[in-house]
C-alpha positions in Angstrom: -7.5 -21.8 -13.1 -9.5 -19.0 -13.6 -6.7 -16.4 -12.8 -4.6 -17.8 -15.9 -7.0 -16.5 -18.1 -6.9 -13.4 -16.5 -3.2 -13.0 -16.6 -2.3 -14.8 -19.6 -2.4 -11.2 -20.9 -0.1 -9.6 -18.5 3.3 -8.5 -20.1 6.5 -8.5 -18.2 6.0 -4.9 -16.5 2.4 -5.7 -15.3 3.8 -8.6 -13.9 6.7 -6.9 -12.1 3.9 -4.4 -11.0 2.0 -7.3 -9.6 5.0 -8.8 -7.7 5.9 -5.4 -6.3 3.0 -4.8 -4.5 2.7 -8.3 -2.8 6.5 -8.0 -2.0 5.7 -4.6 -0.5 2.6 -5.5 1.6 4.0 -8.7 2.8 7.6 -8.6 3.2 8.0 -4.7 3.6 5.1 -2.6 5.2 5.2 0.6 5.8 7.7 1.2 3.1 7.5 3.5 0.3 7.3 2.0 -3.0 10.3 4.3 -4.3 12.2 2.2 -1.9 12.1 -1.3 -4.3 12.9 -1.6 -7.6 13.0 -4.1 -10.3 16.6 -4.1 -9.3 16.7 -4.2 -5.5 18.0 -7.8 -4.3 15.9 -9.6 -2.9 17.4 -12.5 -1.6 21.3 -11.4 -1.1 19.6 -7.7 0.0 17.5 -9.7 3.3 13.9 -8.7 1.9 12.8 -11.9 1.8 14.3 -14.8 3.6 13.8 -18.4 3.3 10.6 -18.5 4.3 9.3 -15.7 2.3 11.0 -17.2 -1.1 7.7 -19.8 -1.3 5.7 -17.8 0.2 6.6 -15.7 -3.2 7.0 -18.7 -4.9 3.3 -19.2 -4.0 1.9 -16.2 -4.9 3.5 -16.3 -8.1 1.8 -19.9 -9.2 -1.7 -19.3 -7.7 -1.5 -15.9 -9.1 -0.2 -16.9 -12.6 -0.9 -20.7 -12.6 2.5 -21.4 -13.2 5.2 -23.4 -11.7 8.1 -22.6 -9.7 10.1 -25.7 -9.6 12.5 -26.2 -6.3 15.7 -25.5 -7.8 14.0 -22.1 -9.3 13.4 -20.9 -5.9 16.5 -18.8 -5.3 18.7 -15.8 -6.1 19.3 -17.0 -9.9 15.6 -17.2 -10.8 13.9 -15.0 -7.9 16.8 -12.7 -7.2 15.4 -9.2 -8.5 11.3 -8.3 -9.6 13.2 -8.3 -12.7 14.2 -11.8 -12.8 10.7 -12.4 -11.8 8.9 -10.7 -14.7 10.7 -12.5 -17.3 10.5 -15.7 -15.5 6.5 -16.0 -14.8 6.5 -14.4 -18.6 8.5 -17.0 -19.8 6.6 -19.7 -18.1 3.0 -18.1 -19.3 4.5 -18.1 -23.1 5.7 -21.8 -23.1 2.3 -23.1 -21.5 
């Protein structure tokens, strides 16, 4: 994919950057960035629900080409933009 070569580059906080602002403009308009952190729960906090943990999961693999297997998709894996960062980072480094 052509995005891969793009973001092969990224590093863990330009990744978490990256996440933030989809999480902001799709699961939180309106609300000041100050208001989410890389340690803000966002599953066990209600930011995203079901629904918006593939549409994440999504975003994450068309914007990073990598995958986010089903038994990734939850609080252990996708809890926090933290747990993001070094997740898509760890999956970028092992491709």
């Amino acid at each position: 994919m052509q995005n891969r070569k793009s973001e092969m580059t990224d590093n863990v906080q330009d990744i978490k950057e990256k996440v933030t602002k989809f999480i902001l403009e799709e699961f939180l308009p309106g609300e000041p960035a100050e208001n989410l952190d890389e340690s803000t729960p966002l599953i066990e906090g209600a930011v995203v629900d079901s629904i918006g943990i593939i549409k994440l999961a999504a975003f994450i693999q068309e914007q990073y080409d990598v995958e986010i297997e089903p038994h990734e998709m939850n609080a252990e894996f996708l809890g926090t933009i933290a747990d993001i960062g070094n997740i898509v980072q760890a999956k970028i480094t092992a491709a």
